[in-house]
C-alpha positions as CSV (number, residue, x, y, z in Angstrom):
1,X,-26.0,9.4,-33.0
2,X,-22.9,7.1,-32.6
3,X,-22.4,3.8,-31.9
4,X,-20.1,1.6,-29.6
5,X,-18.1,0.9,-32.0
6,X,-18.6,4.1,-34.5
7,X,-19.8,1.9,-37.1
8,X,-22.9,3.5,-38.8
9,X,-25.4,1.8,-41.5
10,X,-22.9,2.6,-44.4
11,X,-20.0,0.9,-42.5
12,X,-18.8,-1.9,-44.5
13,X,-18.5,-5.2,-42.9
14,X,-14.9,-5.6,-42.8
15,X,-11.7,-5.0,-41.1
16,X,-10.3,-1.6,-41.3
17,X,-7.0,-2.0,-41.8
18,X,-6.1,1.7,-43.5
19,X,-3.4,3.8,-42.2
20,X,-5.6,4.7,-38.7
21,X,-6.4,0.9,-38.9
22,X,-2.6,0.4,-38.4
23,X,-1.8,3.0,-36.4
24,X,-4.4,2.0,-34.0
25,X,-2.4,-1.8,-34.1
26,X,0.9,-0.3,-33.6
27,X,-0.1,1.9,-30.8
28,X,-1.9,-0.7,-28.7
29,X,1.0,-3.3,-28.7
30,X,3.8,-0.6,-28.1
31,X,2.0,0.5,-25.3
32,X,0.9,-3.1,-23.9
33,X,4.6,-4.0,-23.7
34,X,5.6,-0.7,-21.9
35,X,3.1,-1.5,-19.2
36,X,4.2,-5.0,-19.0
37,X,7.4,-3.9,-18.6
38,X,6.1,-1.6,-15.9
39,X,4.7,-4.3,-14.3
40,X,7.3,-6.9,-14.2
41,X,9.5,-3.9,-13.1
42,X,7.5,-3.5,-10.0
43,X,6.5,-7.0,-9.4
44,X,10.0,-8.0,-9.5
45,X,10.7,-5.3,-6.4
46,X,7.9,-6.1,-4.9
47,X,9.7,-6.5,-1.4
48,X,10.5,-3.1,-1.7
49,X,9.0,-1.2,1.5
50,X,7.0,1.7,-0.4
51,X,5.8,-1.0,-2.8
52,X,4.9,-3.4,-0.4
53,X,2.7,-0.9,1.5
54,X,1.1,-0.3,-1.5
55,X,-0.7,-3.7,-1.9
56,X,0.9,-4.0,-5.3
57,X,-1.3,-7.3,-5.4
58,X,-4.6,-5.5,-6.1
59,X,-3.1,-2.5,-7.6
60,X,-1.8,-5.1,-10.6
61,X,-4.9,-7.1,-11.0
62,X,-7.1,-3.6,-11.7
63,X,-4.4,-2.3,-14.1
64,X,-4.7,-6.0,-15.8
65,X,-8.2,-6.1,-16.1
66,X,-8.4,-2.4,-17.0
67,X,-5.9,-2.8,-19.9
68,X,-7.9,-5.8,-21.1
69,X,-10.6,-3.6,-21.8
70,X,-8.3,-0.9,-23.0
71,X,-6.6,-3.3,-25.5
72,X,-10.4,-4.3,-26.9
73,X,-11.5,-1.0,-26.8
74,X,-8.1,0.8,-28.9
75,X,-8.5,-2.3,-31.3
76,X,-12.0,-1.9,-31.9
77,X,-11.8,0.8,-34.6
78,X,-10.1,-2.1,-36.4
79,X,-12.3,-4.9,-36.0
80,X,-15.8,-3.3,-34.8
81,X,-17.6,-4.0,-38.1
82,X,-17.2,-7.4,-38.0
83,X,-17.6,-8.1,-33.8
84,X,-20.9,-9.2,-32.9
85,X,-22.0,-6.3,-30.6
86,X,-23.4,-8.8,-27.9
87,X,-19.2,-9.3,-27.0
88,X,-18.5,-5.5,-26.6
89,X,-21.4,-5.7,-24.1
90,X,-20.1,-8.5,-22.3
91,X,-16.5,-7.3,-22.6
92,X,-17.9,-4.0,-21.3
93,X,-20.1,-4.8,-18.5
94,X,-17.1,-7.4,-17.2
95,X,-14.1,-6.7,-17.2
96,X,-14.2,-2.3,-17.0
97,X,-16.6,-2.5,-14.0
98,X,-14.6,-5.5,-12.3
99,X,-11.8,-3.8,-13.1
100,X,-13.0,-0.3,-11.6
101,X,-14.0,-2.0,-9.0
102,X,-10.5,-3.1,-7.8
103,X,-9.1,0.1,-8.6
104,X,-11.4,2.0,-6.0
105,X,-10.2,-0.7,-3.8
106,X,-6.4,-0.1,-4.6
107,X,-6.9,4.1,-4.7
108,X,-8.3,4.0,-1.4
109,X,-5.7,2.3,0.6
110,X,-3.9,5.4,0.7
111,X,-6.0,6.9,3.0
112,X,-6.0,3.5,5.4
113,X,-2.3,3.4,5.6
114,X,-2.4,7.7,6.6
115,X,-4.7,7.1,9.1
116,X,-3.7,3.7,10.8
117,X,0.0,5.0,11.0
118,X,-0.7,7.6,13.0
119,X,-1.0,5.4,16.2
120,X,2.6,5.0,15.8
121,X,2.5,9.2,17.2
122,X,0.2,9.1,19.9
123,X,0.9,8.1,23.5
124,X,0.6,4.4,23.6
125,X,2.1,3.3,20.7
126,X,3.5,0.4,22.4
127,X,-0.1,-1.4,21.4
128,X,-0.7,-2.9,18.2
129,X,-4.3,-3.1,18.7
130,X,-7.3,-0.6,18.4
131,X,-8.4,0.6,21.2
132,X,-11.5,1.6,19.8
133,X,-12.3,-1.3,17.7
134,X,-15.2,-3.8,19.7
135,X,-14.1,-6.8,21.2
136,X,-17.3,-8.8,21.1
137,X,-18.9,-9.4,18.1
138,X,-23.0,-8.7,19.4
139,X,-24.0,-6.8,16.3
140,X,-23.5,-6.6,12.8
141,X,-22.3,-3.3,13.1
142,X,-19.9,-4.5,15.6
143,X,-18.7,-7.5,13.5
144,X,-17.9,-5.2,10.6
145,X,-15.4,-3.0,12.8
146,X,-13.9,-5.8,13.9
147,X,-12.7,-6.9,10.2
148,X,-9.5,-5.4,9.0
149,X,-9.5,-3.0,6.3
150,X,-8.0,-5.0,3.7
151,X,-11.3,-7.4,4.4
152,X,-13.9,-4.6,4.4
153,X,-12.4,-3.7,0.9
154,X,-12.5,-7.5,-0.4
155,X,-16.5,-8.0,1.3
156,X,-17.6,-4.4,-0.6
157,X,-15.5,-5.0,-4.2
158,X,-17.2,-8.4,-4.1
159,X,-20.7,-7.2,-2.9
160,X,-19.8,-4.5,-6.1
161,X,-18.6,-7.0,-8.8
162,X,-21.9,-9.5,-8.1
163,X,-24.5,-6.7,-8.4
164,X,-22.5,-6.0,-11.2
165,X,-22.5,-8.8,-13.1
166,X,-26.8,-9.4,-11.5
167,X,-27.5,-6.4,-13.5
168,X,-26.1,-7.3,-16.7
169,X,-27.2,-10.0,-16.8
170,X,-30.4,-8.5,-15.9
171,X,-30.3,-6.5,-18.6
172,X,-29.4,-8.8,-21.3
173,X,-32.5,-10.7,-20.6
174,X,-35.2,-7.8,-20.5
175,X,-33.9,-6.3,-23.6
176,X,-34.4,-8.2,-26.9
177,X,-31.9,-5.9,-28.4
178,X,-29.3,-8.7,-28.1
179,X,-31.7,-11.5,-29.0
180,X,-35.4,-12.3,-29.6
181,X,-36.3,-15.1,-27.7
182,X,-37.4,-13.0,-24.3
183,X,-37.4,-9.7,-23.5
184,X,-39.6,-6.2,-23.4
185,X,-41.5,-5.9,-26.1
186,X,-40.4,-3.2,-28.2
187,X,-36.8,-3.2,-27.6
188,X,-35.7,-5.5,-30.1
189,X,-34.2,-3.9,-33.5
190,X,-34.2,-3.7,-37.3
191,X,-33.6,-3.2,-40.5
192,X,-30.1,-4.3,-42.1
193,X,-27.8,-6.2,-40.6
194,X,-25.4,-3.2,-40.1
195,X,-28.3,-1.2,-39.1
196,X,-29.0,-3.6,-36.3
197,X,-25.7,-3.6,-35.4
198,X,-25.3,0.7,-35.2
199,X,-29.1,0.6,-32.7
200,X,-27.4,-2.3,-30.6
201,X,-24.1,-0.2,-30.1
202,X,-26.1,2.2,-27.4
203,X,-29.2,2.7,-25.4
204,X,-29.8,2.0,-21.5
205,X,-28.3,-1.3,-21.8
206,X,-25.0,0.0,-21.9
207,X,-25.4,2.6,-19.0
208,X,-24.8,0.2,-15.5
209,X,-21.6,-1.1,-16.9
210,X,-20.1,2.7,-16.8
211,X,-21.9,3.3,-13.4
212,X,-18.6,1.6,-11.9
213,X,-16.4,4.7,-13.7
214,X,-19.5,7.9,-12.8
215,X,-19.1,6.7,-9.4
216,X,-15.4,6.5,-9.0
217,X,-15.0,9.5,-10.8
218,X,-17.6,12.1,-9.7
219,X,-18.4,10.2,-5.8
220,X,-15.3,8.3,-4.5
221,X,-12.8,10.9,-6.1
222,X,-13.9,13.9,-4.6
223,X,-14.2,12.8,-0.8
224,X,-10.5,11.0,-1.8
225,X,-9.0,14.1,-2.2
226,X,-10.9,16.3,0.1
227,X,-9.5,14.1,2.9
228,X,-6.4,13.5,1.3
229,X,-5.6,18.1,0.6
230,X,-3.3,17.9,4.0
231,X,-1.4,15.1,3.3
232,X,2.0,15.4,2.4
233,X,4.3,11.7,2.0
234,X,7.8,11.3,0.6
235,X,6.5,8.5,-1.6
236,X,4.6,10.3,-4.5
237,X,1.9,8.0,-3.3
238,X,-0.7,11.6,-2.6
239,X,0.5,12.9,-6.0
240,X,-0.5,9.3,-7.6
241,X,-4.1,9.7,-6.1
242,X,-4.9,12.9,-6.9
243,X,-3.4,12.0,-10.4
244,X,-5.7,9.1,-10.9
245,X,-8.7,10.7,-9.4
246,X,-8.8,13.7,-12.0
247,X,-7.9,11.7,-15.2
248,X,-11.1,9.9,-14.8
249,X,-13.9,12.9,-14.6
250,X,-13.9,13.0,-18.6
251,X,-14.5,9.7,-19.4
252,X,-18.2,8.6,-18.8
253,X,-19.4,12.2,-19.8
254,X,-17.6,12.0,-23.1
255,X,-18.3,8.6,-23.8
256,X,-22.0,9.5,-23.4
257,X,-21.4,13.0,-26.0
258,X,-19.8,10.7,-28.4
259,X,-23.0,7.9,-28.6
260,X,-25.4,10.7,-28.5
261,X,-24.1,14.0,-30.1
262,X,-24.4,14.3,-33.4
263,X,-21.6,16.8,-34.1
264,X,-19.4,14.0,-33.3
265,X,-20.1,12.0,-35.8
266,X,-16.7,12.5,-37.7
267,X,-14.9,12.3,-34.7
268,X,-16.6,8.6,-34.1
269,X,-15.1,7.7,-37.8
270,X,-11.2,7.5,-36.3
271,X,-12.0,7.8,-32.3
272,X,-14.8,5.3,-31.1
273,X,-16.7,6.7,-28.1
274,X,-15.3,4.0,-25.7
275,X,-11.8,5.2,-26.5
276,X,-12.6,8.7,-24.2
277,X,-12.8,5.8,-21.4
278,X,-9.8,4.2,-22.9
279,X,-7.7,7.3,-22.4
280,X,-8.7,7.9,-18.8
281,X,-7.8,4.0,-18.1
282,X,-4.0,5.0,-20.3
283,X,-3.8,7.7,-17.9
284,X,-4.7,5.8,-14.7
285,X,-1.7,3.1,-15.8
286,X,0.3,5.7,-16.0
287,X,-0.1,7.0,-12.6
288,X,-0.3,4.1,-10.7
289,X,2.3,1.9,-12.6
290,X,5.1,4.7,-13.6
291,X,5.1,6.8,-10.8
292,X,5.8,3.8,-8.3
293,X,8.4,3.0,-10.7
294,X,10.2,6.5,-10.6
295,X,9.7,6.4,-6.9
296,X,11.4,3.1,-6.8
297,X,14.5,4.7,-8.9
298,X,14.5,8.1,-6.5
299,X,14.7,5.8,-3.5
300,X,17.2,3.5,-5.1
301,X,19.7,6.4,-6.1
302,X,18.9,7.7,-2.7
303,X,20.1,4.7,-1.1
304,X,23.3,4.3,-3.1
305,X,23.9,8.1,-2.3
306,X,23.7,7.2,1.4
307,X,25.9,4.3,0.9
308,X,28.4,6.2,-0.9
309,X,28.3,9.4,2.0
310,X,29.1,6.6,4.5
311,X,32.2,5.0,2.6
312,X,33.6,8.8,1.8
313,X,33.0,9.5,5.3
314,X,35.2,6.3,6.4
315,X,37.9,7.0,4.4
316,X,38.2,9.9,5.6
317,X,38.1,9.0,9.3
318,X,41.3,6.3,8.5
319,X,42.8,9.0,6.8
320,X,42.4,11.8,9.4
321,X,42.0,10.4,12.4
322,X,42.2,13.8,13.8
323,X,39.2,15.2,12.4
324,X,36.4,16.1,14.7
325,X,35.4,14.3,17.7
326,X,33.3,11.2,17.5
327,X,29.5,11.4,17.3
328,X,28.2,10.2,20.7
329,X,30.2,12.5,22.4
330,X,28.8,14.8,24.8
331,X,26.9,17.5,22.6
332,X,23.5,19.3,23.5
333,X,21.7,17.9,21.3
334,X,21.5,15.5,17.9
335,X,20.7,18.1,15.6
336,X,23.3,20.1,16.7
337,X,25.9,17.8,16.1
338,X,24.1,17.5,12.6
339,X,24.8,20.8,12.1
340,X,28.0,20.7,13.1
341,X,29.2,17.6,10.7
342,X,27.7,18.7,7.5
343,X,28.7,21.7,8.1
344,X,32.3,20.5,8.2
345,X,31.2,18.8,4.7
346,X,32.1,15.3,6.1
347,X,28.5,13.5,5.7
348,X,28.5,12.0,8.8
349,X,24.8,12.7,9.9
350,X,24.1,9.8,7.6
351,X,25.7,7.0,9.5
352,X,24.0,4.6,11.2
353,X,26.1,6.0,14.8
354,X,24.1,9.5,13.9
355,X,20.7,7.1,13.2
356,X,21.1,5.3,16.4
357,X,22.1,8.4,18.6
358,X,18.8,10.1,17.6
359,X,17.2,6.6,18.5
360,X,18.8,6.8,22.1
361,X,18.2,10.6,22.4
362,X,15.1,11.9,20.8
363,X,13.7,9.6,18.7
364,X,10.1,11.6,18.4
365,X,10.7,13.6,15.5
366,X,12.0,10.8,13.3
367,X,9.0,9.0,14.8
368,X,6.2,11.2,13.6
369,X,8.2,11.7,10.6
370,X,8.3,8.0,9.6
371,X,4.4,7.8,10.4
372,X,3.0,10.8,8.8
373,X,5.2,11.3,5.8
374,X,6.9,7.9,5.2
375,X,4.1,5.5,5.7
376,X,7.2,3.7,7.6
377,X,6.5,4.3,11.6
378,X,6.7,0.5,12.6
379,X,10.3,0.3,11.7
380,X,10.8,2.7,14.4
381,X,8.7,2.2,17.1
382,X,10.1,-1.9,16.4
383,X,13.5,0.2,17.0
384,X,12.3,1.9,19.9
385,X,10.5,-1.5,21.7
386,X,13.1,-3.6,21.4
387,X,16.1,-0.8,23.0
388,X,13.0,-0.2,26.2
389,X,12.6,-3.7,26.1
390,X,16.4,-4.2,27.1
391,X,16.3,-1.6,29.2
392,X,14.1,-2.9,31.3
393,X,14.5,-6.5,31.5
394,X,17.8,-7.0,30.2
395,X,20.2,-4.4,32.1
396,X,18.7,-5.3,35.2
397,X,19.0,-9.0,35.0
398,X,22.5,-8.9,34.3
399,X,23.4,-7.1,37.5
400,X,20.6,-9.5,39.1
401,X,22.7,-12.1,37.7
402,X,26.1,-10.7,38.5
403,X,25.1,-9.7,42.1
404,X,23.6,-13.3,42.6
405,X,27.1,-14.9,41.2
406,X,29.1,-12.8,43.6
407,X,27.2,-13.9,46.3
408,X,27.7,-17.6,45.5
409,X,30.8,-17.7,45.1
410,X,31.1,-15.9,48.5
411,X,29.3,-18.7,49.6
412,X,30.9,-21.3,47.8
413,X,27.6,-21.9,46.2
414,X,26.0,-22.2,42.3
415,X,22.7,-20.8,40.8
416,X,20.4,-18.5,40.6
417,X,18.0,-16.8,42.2
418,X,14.2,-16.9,41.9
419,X,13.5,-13.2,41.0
420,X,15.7,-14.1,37.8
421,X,13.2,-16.6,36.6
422,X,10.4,-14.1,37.5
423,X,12.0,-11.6,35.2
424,X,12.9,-14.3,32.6
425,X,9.5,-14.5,31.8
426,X,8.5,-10.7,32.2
427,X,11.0,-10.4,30.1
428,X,9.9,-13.1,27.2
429,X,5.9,-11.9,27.5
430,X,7.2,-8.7,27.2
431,X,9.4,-9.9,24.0
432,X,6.7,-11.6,22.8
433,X,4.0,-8.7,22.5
434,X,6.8,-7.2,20.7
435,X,6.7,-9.9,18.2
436,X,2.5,-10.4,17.9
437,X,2.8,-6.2,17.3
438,X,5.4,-5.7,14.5
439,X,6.5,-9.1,13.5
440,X,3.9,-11.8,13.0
441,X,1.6,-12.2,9.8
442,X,-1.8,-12.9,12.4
443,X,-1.6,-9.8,14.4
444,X,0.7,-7.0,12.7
445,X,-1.2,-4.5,11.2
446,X,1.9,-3.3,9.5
447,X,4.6,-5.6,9.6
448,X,8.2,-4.6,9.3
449,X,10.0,-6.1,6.5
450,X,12.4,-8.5,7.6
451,X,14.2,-11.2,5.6
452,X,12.2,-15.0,5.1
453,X,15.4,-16.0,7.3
454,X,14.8,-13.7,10.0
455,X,10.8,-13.9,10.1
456,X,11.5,-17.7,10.2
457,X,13.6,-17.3,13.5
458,X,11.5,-15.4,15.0
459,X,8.9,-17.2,14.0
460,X,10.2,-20.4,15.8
461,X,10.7,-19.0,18.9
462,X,7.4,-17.0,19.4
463,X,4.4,-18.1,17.2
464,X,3.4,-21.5,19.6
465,X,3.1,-19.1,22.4
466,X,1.6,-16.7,20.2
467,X,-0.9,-19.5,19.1
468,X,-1.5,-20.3,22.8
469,X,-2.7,-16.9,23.6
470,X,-4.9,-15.5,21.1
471,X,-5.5,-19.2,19.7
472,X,-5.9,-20.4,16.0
473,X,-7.6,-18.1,14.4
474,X,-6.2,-14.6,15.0
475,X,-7.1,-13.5,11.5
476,X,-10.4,-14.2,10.0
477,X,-10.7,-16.5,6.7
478,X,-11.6,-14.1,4.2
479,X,-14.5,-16.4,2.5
480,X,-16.5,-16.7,6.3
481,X,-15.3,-13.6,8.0
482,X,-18.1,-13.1,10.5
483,X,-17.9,-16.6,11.8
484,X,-15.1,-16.7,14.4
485,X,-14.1,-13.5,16.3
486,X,-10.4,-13.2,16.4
487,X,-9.4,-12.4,19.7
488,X,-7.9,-8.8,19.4
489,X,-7.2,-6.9,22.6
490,X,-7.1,-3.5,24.3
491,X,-3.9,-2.3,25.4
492,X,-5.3,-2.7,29.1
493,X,-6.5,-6.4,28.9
494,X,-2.6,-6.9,26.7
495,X,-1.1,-6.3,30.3
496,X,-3.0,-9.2,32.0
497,X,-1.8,-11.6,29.6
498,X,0.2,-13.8,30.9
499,X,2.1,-17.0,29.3
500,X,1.6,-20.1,31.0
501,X,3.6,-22.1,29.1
502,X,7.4,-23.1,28.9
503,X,9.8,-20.4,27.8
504,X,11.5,-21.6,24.6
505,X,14.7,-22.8,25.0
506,X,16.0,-20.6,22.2
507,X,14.6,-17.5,23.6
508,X,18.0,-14.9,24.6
509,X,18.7,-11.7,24.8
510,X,19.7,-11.4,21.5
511,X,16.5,-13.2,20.1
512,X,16.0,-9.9,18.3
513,X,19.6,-9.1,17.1
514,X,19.4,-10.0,14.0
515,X,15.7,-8.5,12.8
516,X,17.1,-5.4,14.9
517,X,20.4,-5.1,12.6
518,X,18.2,-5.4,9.7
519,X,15.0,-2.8,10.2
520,X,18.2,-0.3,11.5
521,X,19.6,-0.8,8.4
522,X,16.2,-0.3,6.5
523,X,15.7,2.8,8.0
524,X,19.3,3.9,7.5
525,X,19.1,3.9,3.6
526,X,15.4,4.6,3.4
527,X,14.1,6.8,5.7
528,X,17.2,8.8,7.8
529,X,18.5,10.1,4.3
530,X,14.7,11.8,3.5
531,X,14.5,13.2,7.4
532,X,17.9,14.4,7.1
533,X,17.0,16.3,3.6
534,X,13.6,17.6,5.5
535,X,15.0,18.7,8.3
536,X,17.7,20.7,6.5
537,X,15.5,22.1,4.1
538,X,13.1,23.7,7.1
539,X,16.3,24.7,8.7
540,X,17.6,26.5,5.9
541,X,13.6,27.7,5.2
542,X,13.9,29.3,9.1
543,X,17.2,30.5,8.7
544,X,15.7,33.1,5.5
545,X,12.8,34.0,7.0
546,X,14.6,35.0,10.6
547,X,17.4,36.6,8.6
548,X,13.9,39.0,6.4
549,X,12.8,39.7,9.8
């Protein structure tokens, strides 16, 4: 039988430093910088919209603990004779669960975001709340709904980690394996100090510390990508989950062959049997570091490419004026006119006049496009608030207004009338909800990603009433979540909210200009470029099969 660290009673009390020795060296601190790299590469674009949905937060902090262990682990072959095996216990039983343990946290957030971004496709989208979620708090069971997912995950991955580190420590005790002062009797060990050291290497001391990895791997994986098979996103973020499910279904069973199989005895000489773990943890940095990074390059390229279609598309307009007809001229419909420009090969379906015609038009399929496949459907039901917002309140206060000012000065008269003020403050409540929905860090579930100078402005003019409304404590403190309900309405009771307090004197009409200009643009080098691309692709996918038939 093997050992944790392969070392057997003829093992020699010293480092190994021989060619594997070296190669083992090299190989670890190559690979440490490329995934430091990777990381600072990601942490660095961090703002980034599909890294942001990501919670790169937790995704970093489980690749960091995981590649502590991996760094012991690939190192071990090197220095295993001489490390107490009491520290590859600790080492194992800390920071690989704790680690696993963040990861399942991390993995799983990919079906959250799928499922909570499809209320931005059904028929009230215009509420940022659950419908279904309890408002009062009676039972347990009720106070549990009423957390937000990122909670649930922090209250279980904590429950996780502190049985975790119960049972090991647990385990030390009981056993006198590790020392002989209490314990079972009969499990301490002897012979030679190497001998010792070989019989402390396994047994059933080691097993709860890989529970974390048989339970991710063989449980969590499984229902992950049962749920996940019709899922399709344009962020590689389904291909990453799948990825990082299967590279972890080896691990645990080979680590167990290699401590109790004897055949692999030579293999245990040069491959220690915590390096089969070690190899699923290489491949899980790999998928959930390096793939985000090549997504980050795709949609960076992409953007530029859209950038570059717009400026071509410019020039050409100043240099032919003649060419075409503009694009919100009278045509049947949007993806006509799509048709119609690229097939004159001017790129013109990526401007934002094209984005913000299909806004004003038919903005559904971008909608469910942007929820189901981008993870990115508040950008455009923020887009699609804020133009029915004007539309109701705005357009018709200005002829209020103007009709009000004609008839003064008919009269000889100044001022305004009182239905104005009424729809003043329709009009901010209205603006408001908009803001609690999409905008603010209390109440969004997904925010949109505006600029600090932006969410500051908005911020300014709209969190005190915010505050007002749903009070102080609209998000629950993560270290006593179950001791104030935040006060998180239906879409019903939202309607019979009313502000009571004074409108803010820097509340306009253009209050949402700005943030509007800069979640259009957003969507104009993110998202309109990877619609454009789908819908062409299905068109040209209809076309063949219509010209077989």
């Amino acid at each position: 039988m093997g050992s944790e660290f392969g070392v057997t009673p003829d093992t020699k009390p010293e480092l190994r430093l021989d060619g594997v020795g070296v190669f083992w060296i090299v190989f670890a601190v190559i690979w440490t910088l490329i995934v430091l790299g990777g990381m600072t590469f990601l942490y660095v674009r961090r703002d980034i919209p599909l890294l942001r949905i990501r919670g790169l937060p937790l995704s970093l902090a489980s690749v960091a603990l995981l590649h502590f262990y991996w760094f012991a682990v690939t190192l071990g072959y090197v220095y295993g004779p001489l490390m107490p095996e009491v520290s590859e216990f600790w080492i194992m039983s800390i920071w690989f669960p704790f680690g696993i343990a963040l990861f399942h946290a991390s993995n799983s957030r990919f079906l959250y975001v799928a499922r909570a971004q499809k209320k931005y496709v059904m028929s009230a989208v215009d509420s940022g709340w659950d419908p279904n979620r309890p408002r009062i708090r009676k039972t347990l069971l009720a106070r549990w709904r009423m957390l937000d997912y990122s909670y649930k995950m922090l209250l279980l991955v904590g429950l996780g980690m502190a049985l975790q580190l119960f049972l090991t420590l647990f385990m030390f005790i009981i056993s006198r394996k590790f020392h002989s002062s209490v314990g079972i009797p009969g499990t301490e060990v002897t012979g030679t100090p190497m001998e010792q050291k070989t019989e402390q290497g396994r047994g059933w001391e080691w097993w709860p510390s890989v529970f974390w990895q048989i339970f991710w791997a063989w449980v969590v994986a499984p229902v992950i990508l049962w749920r996940a098979r019709h899922l399709r996103d344009t962020q590689g973020w389904r291909a990453q989950t799948i990825a990082c499910c299967i590279s972890g279904l080896h691990a645990a069973p080979m680590w167990l062959v290699a401590l109790y199989a004897p055949g692999m005895a030579p293999v245990n000489q040069y491959f220690i049997p915590p390096q089969w773990i070690a190899v699923s943890i290489m491949m899980m940095e790999i998928f959930t570091i390096f793939i985000p990074c090549w997504e980050v390059r795709k949609q960076q390229a992409l953007c530029q490419e859209t950038l570059d279609s717009i400026a071509r598309w410019e020039s050409r307009q100043k240099s032919a004026t003649h060419c075409g007809k503009s694009l919100t001229s009278g045509a049947p419909s949007w993806m006509r006119k799509a048709e119609s420009i690229s097939s004159s090969g001017n790129g013109s379906i990526l401007t934002m006049d094209a984005l913000e015609h299909t806004l004003a038009k038919n903005p559904e399929p971008l909608q469910h496009f942007s929820a189901l496949r981008d993870f990115s459907g508040e950008n455009i039901a923020f887009l699609t608030r804020i133009r029915e917002w004007r539309a109701t309140y705005l357009l018709p206060a200005s002829r209020v207004a103007a009709a009000g000012l004609e008839d003064e000065e008919k009269k000889g008269g100044t001022g305004t009338g009182p239905q104005v003020s009424t729809l003043s403050r329709e009009c901010f409540e209205s603006a408001l909800r908009i803001y609690m929905d999409f905008i603010s860090s209390n109440s969004a579930e997904f925010q949109v990603n505006l600029s600090s100078q932006d969410f500051k402005n908005l911020q300014a003019v709209f969190e005190p009433a915010a505050r007002a409304i749903y009070g102080d404590n609209a998000s629950p403190d993560p270290a006593t979540p179950f001791d104030e309900a935040p006060r998180q309405l239906t879409a019903d009771s939202q309607d019979r909210i009313r502000f009571r307090g004074d409108i803010p004197v820097h509340f306009s009409d253009t209050v949402f200009d700005d943030s509007e200009m800069s979640i259009k643009y957003l969507v104009l080098t993110n998202t309109w470029p990877k619609f454009i691309k789908e819908r062409r692709s299905f068109d040209a996918a209809s076309s063949v099969e219509s010209a077989r038939t």
